[in-house]
HTML snippet that shows the backbone in 3Dmol.js (N, CA, C, O; Angstrom):
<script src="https://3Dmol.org/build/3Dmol-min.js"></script>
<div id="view" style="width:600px;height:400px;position:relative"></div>
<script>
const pdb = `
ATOM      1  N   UNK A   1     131.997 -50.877  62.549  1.00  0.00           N
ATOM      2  CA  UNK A   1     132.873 -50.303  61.560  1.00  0.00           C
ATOM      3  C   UNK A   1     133.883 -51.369  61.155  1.00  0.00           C
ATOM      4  O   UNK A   1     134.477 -52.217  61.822  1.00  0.00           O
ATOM      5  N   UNK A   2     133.894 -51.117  60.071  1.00  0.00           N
ATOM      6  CA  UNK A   2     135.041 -52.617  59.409  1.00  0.00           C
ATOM      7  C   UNK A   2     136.129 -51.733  58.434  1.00  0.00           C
ATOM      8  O   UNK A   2     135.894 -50.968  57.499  1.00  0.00           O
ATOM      9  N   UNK A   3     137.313 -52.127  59.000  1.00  0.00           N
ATOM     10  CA  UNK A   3     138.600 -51.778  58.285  1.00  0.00           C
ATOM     11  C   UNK A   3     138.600 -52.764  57.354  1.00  0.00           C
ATOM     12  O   UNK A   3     138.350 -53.921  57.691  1.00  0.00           O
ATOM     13  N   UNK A   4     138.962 -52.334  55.696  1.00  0.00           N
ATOM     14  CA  UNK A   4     139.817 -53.099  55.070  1.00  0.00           C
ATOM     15  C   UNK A   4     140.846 -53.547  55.311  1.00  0.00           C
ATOM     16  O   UNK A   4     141.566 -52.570  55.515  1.00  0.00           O
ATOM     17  N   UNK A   5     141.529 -54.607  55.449  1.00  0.00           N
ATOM     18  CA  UNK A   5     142.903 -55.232  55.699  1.00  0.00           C
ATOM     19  C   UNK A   5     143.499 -55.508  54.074  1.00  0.00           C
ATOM     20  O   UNK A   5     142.884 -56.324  53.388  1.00  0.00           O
ATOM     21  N   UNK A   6     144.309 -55.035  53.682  1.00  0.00           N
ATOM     22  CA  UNK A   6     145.071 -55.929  52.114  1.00  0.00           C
ATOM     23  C   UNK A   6     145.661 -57.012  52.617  1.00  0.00           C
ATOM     24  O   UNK A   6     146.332 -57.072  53.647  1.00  0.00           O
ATOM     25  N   UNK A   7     145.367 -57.969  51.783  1.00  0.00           N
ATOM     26  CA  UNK A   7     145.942 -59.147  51.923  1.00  0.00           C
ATOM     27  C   UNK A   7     147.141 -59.103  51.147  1.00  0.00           C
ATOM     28  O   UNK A   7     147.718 -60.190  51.136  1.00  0.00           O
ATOM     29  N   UNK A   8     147.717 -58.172  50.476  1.00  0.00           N
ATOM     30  CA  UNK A   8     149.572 -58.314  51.008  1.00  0.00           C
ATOM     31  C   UNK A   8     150.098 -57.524  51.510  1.00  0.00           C
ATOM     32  O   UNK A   8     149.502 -56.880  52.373  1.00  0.00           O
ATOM     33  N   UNK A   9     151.533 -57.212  51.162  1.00  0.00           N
ATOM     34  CA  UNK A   9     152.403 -56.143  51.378  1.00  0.00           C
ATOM     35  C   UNK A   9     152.169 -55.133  51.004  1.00  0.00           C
ATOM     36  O   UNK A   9     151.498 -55.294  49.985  1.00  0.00           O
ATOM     37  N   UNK A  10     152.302 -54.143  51.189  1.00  0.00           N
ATOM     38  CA  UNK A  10     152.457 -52.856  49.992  1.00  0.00           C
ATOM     39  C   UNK A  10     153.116 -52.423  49.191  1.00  0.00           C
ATOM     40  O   UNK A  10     154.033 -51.713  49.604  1.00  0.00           O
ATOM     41  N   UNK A  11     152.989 -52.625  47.635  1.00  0.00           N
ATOM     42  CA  UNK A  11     154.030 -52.411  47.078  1.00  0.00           C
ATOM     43  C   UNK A  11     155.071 -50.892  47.427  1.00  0.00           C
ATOM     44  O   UNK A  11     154.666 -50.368  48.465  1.00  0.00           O
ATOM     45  N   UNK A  12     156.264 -50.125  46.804  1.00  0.00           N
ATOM     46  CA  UNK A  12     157.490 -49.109  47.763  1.00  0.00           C
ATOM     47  C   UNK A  12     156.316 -47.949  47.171  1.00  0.00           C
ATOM     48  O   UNK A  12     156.061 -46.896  47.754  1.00  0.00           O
ATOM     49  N   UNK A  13     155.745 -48.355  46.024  1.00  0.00           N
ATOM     50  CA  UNK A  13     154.999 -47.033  45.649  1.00  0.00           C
ATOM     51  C   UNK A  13     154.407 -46.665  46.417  1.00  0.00           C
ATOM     52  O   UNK A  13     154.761 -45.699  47.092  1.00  0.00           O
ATOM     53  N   UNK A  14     152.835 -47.553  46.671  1.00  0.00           N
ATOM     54  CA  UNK A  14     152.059 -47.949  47.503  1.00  0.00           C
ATOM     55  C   UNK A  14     152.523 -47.080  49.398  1.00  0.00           C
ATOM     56  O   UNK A  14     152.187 -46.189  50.178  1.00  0.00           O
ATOM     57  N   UNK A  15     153.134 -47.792  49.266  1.00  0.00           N
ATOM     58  CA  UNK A  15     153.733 -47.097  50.647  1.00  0.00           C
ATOM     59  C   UNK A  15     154.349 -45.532  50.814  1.00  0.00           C
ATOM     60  O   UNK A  15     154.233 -44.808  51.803  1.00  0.00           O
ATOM     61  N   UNK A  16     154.885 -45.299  49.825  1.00  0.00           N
ATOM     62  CA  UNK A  16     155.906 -43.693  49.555  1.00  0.00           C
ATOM     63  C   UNK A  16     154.134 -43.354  50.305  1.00  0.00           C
ATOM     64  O   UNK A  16     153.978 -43.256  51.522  1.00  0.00           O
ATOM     65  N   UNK A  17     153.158 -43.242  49.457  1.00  0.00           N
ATOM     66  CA  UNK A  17     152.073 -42.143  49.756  1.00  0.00           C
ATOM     67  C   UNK A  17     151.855 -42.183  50.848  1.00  0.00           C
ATOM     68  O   UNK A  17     151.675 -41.084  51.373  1.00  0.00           O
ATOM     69  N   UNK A  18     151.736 -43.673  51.934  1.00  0.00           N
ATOM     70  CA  UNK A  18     151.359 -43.779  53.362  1.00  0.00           C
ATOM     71  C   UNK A  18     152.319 -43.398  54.159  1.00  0.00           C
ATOM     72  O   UNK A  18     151.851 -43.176  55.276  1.00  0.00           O
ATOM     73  N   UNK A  19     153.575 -43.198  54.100  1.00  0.00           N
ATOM     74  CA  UNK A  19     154.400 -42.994  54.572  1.00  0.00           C
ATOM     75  C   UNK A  19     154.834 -41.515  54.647  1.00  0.00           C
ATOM     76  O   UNK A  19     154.733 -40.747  53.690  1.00  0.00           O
ATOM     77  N   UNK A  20     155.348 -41.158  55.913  1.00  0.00           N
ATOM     78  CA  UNK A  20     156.640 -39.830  55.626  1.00  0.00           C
ATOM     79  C   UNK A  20     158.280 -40.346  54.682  1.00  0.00           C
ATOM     80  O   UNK A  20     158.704 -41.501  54.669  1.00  0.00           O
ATOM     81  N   UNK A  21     158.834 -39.366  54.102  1.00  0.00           N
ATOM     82  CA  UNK A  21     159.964 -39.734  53.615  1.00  0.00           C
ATOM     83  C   UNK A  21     160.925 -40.028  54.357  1.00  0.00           C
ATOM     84  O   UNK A  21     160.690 -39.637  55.500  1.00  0.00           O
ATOM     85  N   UNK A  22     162.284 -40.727  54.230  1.00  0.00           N
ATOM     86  CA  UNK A  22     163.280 -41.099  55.696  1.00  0.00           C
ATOM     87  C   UNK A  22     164.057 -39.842  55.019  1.00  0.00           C
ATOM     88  O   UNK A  22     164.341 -39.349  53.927  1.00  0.00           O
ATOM     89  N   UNK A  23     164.243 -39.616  56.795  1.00  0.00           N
ATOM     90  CA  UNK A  23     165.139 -38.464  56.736  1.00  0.00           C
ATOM     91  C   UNK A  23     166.759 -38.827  56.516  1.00  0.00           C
ATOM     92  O   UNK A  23     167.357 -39.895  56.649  1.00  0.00           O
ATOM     93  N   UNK A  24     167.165 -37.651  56.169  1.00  0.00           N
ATOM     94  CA  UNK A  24     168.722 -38.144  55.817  1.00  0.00           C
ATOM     95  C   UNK A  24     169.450 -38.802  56.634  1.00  0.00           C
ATOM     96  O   UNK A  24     169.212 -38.791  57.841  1.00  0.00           O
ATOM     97  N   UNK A  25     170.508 -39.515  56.072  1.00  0.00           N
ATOM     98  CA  UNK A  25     171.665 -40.397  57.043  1.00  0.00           C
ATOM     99  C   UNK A  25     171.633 -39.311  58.245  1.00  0.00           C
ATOM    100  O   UNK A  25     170.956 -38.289  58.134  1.00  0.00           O
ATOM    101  N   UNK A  26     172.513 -39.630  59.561  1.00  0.00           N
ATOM    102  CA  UNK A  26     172.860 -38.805  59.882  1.00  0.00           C
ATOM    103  C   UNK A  26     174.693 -38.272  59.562  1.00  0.00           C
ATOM    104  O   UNK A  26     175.565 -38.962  59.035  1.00  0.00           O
ATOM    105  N   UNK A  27     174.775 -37.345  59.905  1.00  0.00           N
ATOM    106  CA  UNK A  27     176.038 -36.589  58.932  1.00  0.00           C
ATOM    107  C   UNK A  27     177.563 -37.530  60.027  1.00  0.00           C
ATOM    108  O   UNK A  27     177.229 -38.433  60.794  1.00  0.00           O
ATOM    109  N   UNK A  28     178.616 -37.253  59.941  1.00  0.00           N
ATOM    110  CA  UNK A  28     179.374 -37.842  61.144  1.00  0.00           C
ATOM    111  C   UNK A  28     179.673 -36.391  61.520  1.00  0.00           C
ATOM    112  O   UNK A  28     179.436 -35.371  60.874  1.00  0.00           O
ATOM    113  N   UNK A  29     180.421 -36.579  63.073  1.00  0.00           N
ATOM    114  CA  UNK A  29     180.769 -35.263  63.521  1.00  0.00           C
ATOM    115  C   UNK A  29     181.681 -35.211  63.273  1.00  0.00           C
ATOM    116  O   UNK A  29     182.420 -36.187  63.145  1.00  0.00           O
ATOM    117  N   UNK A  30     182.068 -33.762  63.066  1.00  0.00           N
ATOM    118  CA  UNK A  30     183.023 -32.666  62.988  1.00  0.00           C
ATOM    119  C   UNK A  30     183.840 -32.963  64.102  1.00  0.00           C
ATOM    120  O   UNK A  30     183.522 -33.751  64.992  1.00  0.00           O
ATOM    121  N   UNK A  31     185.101 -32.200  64.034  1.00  0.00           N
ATOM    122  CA  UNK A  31     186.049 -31.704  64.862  1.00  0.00           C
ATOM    123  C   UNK A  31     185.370 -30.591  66.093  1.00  0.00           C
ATOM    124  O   UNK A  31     185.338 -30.656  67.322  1.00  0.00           O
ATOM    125  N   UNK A  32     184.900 -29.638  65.168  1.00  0.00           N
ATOM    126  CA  UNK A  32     184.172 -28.442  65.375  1.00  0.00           C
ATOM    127  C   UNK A  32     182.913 -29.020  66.199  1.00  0.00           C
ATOM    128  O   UNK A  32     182.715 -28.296  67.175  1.00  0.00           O
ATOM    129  N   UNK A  33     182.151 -29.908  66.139  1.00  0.00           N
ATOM    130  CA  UNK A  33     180.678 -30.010  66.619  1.00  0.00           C
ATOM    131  C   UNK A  33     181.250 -30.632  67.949  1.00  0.00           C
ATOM    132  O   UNK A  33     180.400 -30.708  68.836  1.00  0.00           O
ATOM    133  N   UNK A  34     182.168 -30.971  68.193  1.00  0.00           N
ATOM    134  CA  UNK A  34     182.486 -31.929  69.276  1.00  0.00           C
ATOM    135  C   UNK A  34     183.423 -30.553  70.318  1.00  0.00           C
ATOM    136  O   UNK A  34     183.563 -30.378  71.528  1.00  0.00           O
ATOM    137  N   UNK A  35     183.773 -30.002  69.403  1.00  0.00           N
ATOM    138  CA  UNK A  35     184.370 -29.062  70.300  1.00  0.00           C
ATOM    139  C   UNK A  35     183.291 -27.544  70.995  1.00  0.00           C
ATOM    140  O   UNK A  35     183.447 -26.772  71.941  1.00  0.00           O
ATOM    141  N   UNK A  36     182.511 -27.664  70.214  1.00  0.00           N
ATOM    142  CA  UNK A  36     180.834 -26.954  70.612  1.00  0.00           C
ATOM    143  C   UNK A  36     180.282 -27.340  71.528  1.00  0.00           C
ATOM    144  O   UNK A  36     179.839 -26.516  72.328  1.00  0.00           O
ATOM    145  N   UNK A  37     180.113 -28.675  71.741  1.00  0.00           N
ATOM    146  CA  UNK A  37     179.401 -29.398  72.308  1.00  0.00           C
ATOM    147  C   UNK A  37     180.109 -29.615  73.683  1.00  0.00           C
ATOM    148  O   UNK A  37     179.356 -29.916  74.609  1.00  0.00           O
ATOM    149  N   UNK A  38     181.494 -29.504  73.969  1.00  0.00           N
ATOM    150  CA  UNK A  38     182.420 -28.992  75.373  1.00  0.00           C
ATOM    151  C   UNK A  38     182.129 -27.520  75.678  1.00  0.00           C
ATOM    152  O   UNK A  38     181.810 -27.060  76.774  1.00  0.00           O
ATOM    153  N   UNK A  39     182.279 -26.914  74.624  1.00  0.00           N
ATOM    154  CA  UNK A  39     181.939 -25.518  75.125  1.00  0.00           C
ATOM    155  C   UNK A  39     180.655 -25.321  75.785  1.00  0.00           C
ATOM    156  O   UNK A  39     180.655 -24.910  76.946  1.00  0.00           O
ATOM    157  N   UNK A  40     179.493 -25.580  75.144  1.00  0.00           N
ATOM    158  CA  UNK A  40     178.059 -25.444  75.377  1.00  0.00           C
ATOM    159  C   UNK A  40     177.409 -26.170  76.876  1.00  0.00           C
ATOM    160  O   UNK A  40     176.392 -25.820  77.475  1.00  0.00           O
ATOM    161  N   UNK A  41     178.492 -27.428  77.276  1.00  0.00           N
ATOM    162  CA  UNK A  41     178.395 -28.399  78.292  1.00  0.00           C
ATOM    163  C   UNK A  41     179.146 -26.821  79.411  1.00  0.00           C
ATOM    164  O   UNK A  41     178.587 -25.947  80.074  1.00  0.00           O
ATOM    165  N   UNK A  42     180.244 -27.056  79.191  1.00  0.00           N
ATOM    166  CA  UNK A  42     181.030 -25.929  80.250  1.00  0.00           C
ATOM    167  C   UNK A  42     180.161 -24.692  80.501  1.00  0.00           C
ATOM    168  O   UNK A  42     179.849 -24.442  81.665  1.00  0.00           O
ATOM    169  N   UNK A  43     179.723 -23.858  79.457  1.00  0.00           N
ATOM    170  CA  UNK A  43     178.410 -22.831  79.793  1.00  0.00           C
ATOM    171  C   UNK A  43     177.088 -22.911  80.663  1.00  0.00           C
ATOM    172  O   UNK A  43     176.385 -21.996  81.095  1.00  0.00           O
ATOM    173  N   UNK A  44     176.921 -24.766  80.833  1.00  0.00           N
ATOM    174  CA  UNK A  44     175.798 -25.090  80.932  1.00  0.00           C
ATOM    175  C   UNK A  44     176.437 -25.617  82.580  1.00  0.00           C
ATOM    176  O   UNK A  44     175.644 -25.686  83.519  1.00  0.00           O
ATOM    177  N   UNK A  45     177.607 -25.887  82.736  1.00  0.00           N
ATOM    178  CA  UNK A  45     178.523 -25.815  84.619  1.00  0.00           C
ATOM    179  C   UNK A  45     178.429 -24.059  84.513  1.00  0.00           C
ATOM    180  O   UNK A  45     177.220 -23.864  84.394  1.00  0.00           O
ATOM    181  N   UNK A  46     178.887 -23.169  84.504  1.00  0.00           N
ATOM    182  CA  UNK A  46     178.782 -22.255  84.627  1.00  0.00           C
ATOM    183  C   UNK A  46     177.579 -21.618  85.044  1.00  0.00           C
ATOM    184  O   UNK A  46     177.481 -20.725  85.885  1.00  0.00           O
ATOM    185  N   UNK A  47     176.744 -22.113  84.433  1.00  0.00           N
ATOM    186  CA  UNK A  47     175.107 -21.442  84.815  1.00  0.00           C
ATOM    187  C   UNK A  47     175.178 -22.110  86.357  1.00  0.00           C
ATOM    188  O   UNK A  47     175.463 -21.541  87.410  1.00  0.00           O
ATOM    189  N   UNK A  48     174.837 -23.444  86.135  1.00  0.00           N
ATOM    190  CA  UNK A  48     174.474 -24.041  87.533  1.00  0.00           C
ATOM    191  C   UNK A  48     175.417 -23.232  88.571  1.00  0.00           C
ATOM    192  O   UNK A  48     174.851 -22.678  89.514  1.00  0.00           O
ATOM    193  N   UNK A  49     176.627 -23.148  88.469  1.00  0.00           N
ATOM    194  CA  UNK A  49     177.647 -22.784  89.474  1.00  0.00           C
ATOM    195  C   UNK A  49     177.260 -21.635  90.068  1.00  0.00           C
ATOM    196  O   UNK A  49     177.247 -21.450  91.285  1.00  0.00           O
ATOM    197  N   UNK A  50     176.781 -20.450  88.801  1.00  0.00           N
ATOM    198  CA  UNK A  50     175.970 -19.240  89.145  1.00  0.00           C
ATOM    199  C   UNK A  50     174.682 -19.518  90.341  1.00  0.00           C
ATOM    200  O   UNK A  50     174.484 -19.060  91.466  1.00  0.00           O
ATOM    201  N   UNK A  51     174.001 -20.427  89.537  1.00  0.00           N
ATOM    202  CA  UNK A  51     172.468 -20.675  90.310  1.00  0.00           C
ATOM    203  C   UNK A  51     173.056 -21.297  91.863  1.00  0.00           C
ATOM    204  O   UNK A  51     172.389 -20.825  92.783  1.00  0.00           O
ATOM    205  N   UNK A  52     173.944 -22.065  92.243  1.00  0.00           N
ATOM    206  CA  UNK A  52     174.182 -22.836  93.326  1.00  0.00           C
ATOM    207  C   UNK A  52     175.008 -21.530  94.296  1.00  0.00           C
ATOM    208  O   UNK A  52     175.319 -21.535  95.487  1.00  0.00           O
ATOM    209  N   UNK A  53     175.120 -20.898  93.667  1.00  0.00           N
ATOM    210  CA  UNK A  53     176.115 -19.777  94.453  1.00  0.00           C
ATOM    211  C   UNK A  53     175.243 -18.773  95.177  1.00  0.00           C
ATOM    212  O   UNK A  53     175.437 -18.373  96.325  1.00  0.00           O
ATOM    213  N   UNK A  54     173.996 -18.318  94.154  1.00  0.00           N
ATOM    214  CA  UNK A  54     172.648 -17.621  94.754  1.00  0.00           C
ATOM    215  C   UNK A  54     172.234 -18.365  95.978  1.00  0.00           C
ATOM    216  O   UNK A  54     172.332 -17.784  97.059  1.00  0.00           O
ATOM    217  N   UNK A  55     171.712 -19.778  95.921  1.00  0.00           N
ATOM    218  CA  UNK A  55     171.446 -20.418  96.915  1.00  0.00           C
ATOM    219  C   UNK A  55     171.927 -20.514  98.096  1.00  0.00           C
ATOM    220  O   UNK A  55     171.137 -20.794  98.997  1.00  0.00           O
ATOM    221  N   UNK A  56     173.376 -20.304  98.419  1.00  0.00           N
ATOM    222  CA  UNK A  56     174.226 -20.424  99.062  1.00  0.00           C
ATOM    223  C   UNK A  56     174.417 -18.801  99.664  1.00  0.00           C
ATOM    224  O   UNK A  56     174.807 -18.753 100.831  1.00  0.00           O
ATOM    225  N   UNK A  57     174.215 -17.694  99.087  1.00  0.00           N
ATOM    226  CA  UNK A  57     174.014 -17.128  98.999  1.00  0.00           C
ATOM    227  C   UNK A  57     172.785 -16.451 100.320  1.00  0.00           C
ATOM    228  O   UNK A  57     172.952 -15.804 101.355  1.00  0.00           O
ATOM    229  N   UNK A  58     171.614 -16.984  99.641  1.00  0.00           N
ATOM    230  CA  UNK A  58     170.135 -16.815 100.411  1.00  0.00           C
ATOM    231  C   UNK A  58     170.435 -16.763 101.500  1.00  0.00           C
ATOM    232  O   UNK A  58     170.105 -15.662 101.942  1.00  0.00           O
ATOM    233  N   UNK A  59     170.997 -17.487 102.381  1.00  0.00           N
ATOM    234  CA  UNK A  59     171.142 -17.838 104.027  1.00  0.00           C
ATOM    235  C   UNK A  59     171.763 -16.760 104.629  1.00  0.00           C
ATOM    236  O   UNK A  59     171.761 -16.667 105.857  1.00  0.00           O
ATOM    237  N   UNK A  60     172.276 -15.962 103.950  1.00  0.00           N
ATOM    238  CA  UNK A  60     173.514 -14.734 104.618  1.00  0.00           C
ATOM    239  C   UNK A  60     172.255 -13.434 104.595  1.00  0.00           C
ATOM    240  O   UNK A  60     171.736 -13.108 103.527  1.00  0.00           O
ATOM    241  N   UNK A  61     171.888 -12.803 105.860  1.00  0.00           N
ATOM    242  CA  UNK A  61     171.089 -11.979 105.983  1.00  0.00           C
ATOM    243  C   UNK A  61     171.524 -10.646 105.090  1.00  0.00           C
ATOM    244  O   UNK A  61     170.641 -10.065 104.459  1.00  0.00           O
ATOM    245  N   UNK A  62     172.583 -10.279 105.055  1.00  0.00           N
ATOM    246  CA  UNK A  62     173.144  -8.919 104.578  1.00  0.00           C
ATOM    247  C   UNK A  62     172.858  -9.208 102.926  1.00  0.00           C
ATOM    248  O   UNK A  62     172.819  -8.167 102.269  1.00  0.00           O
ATOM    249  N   UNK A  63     172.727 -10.003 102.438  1.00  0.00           N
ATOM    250  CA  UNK A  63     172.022 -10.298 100.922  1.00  0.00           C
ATOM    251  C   UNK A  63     170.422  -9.585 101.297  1.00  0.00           C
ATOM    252  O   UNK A  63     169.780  -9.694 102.343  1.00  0.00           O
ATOM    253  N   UNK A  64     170.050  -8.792  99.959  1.00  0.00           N
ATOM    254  CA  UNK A  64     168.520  -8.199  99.822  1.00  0.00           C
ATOM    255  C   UNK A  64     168.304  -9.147  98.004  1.00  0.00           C
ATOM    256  O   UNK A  64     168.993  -9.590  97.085  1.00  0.00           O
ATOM    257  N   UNK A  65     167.093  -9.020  98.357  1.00  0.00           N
ATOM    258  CA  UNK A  65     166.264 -10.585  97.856  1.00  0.00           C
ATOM    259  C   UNK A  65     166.273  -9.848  96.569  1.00  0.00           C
ATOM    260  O   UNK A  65     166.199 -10.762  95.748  1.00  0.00           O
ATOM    261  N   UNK A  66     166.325  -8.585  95.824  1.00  0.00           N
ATOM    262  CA  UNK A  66     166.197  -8.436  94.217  1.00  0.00           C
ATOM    263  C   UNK A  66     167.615  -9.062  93.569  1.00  0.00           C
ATOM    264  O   UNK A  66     167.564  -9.911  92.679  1.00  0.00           O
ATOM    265  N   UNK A  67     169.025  -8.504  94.164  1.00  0.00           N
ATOM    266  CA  UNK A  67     170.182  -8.555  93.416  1.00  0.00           C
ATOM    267  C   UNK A  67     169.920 -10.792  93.255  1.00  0.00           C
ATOM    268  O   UNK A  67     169.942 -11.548  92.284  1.00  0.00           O
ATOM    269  N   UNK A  68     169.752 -10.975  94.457  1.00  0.00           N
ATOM    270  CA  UNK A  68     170.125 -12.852  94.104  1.00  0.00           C
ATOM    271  C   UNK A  68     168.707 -13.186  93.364  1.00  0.00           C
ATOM    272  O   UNK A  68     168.497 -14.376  93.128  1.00  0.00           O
ATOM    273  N   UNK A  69     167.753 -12.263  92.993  1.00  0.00           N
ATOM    274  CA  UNK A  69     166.873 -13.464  91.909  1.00  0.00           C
ATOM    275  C   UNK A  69     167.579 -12.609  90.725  1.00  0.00           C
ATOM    276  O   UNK A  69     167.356 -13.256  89.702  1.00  0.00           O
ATOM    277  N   UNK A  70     168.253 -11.567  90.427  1.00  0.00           N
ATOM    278  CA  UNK A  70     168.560 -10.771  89.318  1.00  0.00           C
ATOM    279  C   UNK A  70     169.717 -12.167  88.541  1.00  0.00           C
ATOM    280  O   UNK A  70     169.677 -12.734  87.449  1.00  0.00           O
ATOM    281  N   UNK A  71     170.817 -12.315  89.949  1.00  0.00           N
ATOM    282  CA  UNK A  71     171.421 -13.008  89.800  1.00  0.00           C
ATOM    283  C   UNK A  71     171.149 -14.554  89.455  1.00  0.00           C
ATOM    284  O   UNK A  71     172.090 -15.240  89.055  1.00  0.00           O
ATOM    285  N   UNK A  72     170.019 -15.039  89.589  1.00  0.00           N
ATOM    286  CA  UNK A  72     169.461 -16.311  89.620  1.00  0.00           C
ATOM    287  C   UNK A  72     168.827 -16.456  88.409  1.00  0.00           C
ATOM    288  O   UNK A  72     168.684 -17.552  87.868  1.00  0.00           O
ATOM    289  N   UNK A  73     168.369 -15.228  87.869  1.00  0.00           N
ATOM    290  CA  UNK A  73     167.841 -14.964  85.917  1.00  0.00           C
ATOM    291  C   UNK A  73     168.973 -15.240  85.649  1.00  0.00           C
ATOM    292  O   UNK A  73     169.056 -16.233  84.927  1.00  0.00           O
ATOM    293  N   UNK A  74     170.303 -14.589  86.038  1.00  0.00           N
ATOM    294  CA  UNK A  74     171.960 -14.493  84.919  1.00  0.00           C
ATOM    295  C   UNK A  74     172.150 -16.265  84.782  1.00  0.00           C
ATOM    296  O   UNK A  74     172.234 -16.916  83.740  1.00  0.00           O
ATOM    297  N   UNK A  75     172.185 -16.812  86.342  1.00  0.00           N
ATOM    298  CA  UNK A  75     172.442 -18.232  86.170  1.00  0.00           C
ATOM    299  C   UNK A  75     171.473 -19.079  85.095  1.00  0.00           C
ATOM    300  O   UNK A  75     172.038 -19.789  84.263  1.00  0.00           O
ATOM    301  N   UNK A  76     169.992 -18.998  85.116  1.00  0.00           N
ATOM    302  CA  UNK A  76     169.690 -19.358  84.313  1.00  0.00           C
ATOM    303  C   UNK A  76     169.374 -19.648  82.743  1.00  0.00           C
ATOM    304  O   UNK A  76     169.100 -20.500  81.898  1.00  0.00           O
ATOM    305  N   UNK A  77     169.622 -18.301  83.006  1.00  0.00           N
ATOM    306  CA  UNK A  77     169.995 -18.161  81.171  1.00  0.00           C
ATOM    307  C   UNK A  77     171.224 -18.549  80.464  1.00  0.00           C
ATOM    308  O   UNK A  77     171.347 -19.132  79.387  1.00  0.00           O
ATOM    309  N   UNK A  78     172.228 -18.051  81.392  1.00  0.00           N
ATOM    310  CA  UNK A  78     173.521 -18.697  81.086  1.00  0.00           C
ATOM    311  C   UNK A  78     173.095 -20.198  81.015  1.00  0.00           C
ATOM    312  O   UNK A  78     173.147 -20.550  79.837  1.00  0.00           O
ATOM    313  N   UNK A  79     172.742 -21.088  81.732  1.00  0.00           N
ATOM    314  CA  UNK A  79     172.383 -22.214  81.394  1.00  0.00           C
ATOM    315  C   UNK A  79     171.594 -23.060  80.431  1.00  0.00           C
ATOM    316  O   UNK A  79     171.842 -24.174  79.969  1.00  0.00           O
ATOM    317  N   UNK A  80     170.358 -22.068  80.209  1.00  0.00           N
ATOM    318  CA  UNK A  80     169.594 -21.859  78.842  1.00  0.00           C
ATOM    319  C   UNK A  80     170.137 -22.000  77.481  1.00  0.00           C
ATOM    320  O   UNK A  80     169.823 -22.769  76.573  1.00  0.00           O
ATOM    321  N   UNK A  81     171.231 -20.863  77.571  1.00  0.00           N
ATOM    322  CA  UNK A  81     171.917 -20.475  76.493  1.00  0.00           C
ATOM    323  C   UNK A  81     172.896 -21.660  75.779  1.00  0.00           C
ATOM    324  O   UNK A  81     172.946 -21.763  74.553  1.00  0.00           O
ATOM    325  N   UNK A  82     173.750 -22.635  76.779  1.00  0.00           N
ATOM    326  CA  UNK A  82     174.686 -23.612  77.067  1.00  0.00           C
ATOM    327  C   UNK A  82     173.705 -24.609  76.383  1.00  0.00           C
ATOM    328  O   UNK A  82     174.136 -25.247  75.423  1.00  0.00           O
ATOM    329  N   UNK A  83     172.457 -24.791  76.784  1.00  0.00           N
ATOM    330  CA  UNK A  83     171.402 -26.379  76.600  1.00  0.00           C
ATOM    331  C   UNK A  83     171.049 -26.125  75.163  1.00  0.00           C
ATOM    332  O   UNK A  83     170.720 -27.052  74.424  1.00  0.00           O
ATOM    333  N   UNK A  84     171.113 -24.882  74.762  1.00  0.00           N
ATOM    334  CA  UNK A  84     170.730 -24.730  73.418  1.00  0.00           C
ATOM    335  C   UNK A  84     171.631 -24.937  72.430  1.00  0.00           C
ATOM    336  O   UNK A  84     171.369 -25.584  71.416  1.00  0.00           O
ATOM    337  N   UNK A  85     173.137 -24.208  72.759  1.00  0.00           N
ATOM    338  CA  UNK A  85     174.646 -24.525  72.131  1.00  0.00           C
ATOM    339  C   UNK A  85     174.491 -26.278  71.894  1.00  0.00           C
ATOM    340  O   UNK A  85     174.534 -26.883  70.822  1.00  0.00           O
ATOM    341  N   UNK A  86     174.334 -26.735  73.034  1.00  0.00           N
ATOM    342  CA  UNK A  86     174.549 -28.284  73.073  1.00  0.00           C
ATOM    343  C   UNK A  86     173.262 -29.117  71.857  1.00  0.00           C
ATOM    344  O   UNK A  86     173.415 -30.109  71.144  1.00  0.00           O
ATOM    345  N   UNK A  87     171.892 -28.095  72.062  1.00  0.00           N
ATOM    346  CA  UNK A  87     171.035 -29.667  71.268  1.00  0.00           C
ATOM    347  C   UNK A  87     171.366 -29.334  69.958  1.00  0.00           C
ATOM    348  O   UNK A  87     170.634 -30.022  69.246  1.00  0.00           O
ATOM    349  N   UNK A  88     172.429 -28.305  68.937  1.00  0.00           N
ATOM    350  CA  UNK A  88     172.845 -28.630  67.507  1.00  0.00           C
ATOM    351  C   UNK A  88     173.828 -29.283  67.275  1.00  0.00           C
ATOM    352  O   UNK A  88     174.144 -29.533  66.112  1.00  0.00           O
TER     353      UNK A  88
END
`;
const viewer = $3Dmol.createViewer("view");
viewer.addModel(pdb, "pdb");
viewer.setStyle({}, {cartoon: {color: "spectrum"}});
viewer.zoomTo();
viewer.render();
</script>
């Protein structure tokens, strides 16, 4: 099988078709996105703190095993919820 090679460049036309378009600049941040992005981080300590507390938790016999995984869904989602705040 034999590829054509062009022997030059491609002209911008030429290329637009081979190409995807560039995506926009990126924007600068906000006041607001930076202050989201503490919040969403702190939600995302909060979860863990939840989840590390279950764990800690486990070792104490008088704990029954539904309430700390009930509790171990709350931690994780809370943390879920935080990772998602954070990737906009």
């Amino acid at each position: 099988m034999h590829l054509a090679i062009p022997e030059q460049a491609p002209t911008p036309e030429y290329s637009d078709t081979l190409l995807a378009p560039m995506p926009p600049p990126p924007r600068s941040p906000q006041p607001f996105d930076k202050w989201m992005y503490y919040v969403a981080r702190g939600i995302q300590l909060v979860g863990l703190l939840i989840t590390l507390n279950v764990v800690v938790l486990f070792f104490f016999p008088e704990y029954k095993m539904g309430p700390l995984l009930q509790l171990t869904a709350v931690g994780v989602l809370t943390f879920f919820v935080g990772w998602l705040m954070q990737q906009r």
